[in-house]
Rosetta silent file (secondary structure, phi, psi, omega in degrees, C-alpha in Angstrom):
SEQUENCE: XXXXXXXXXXXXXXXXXXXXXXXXXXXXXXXXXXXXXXXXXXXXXXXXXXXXXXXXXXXXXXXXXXXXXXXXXXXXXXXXXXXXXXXX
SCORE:     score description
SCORE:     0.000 S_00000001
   1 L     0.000  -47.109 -175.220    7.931   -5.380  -15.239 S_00000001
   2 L   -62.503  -14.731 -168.270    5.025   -2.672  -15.371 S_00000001
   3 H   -72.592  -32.973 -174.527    8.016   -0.057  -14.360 S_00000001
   4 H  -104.816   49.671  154.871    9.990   -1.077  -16.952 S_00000001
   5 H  -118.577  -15.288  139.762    7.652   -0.647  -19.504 S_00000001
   6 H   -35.788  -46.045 -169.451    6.994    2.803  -18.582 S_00000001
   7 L   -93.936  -28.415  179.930   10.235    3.829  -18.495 S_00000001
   8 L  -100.417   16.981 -172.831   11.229    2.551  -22.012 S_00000001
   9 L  -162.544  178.706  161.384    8.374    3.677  -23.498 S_00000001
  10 L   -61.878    1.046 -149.533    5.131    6.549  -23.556 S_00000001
  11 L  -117.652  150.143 -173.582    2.774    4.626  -21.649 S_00000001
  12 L  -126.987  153.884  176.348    1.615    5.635  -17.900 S_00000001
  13 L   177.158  160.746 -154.714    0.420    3.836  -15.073 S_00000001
  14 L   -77.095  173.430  170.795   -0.747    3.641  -11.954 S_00000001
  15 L   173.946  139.861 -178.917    1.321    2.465   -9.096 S_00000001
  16 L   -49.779  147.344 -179.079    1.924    2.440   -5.080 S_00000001
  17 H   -51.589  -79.200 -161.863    4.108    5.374   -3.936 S_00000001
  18 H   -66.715    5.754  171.411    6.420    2.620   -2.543 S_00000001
  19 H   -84.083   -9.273 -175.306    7.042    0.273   -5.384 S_00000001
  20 L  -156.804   51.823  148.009    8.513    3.074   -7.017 S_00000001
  21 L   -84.973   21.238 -174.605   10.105    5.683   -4.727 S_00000001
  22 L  -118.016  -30.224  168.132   13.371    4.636   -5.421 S_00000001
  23 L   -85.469  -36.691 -161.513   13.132    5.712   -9.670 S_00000001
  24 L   -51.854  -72.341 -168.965   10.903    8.929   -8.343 S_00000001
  25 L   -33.281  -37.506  177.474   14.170    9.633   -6.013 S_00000001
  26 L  -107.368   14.597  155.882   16.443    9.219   -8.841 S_00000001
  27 L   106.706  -52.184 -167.420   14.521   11.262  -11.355 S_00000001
  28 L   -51.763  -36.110  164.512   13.669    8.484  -13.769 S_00000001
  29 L  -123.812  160.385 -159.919   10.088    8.188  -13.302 S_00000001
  30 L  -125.294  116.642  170.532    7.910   11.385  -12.134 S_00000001
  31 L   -93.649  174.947 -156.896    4.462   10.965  -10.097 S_00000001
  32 L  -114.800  121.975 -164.360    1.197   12.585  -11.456 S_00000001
  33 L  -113.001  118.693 -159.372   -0.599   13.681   -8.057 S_00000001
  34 L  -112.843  103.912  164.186   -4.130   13.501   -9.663 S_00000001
  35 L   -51.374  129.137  170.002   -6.919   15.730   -7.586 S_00000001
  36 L    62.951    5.475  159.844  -10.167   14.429   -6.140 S_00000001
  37 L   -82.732   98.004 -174.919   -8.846   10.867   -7.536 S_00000001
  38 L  -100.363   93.133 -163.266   -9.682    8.055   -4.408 S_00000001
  39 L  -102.754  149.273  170.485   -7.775    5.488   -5.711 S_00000001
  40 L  -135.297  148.187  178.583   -7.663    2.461   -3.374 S_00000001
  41 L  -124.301  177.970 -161.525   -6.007   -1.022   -3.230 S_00000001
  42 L  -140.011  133.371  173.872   -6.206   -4.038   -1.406 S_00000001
  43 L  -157.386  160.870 -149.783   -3.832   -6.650   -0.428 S_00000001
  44 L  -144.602  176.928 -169.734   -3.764   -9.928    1.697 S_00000001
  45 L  -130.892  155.599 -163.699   -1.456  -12.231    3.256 S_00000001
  46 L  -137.040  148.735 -158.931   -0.607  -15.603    2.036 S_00000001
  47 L  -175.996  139.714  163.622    0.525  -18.992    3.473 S_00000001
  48 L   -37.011  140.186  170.443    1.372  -22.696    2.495 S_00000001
  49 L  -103.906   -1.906  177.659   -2.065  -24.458    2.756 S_00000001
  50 L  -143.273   47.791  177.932   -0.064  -27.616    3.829 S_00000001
  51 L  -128.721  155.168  150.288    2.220  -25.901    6.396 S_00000001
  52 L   -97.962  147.172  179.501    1.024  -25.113    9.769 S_00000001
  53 L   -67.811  144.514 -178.159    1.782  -21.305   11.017 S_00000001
  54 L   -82.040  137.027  153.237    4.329  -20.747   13.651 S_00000001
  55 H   -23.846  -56.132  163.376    2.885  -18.706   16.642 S_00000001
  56 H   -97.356    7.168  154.388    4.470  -15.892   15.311 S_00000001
  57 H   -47.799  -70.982 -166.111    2.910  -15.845   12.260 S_00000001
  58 H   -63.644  -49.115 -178.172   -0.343  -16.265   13.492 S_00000001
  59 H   -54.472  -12.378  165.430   -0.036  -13.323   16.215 S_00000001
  60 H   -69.199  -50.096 -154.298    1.108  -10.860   12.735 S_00000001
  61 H   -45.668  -32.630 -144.886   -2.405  -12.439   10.921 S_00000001
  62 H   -79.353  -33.190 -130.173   -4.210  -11.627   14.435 S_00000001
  63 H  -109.838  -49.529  161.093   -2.974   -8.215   14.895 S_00000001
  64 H   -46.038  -35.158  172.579   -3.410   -7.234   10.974 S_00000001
  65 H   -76.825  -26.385 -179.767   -6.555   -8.519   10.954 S_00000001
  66 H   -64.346  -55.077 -169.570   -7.231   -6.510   14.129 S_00000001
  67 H   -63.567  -37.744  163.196   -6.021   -3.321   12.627 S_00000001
  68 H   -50.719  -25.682 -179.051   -8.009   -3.700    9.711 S_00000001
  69 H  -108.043  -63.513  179.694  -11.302   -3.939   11.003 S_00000001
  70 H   -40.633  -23.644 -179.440  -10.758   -1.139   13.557 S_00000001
  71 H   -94.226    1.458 -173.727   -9.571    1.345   10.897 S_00000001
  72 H   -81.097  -48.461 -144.392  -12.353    0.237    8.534 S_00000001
  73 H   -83.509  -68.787 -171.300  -15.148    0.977   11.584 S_00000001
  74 L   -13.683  132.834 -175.787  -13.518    4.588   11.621 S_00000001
  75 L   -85.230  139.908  171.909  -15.346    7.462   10.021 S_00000001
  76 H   -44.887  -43.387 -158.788  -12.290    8.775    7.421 S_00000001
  77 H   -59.643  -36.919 -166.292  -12.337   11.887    8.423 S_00000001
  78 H   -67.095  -49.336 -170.051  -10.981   10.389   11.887 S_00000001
  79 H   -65.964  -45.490  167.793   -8.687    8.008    9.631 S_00000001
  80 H   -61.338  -39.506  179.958   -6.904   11.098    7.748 S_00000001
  81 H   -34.976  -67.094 -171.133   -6.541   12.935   11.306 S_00000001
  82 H   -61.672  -55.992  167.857   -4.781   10.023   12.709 S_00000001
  83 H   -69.540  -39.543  167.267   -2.472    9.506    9.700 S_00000001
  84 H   -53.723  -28.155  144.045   -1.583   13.033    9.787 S_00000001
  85 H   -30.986  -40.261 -154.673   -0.275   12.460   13.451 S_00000001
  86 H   -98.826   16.518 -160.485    1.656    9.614   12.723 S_00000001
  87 H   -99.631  -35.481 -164.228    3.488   12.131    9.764 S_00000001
  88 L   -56.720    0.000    0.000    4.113   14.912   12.425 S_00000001
């Protein structure tokens, strides 16, 4: 909804690279690469509270939850390093 209010209109806004690589690829919306701006977001995982999880469900929560705490105990600089590796 926020894209296409953007798109039909003046108004800007923020938004994950990947919710909207698909207008940047076809020209229709353009991103604003903003310097010395650390913008960060957060997201979670969600589940029926009156379902039980299938095994593999719970081994994604375990392993996301794994990953998550190990890259937070990283110093960034170590965290940028690493994603530049995985870019190569």
């Amino acid at each position: 909804m926020l894209k296409q209010i953007v798109r039909s209109s003046d108004c800007v806004s923020a938004a994950l690279e990947s919710s909207i690589a698909h207008e940047v690829e076809a020209g229709v919306l353009v991103p604003l690469n903003v310097i010395g701006m650390n913008l960060k977001t957060s997201a979670g995982i969600i589940y029926r509270k009156d379902r039980m999880l299938s095994p593999a469900a719970q081994k994604f929560i375990d392993m996301v939850q794994s990953s998550t705490t190990r890259a937070a105990k990283q110093p960034r600089s170590r965290r940028k390093m690493e994603k530049g590796r995985q870019e190569d």
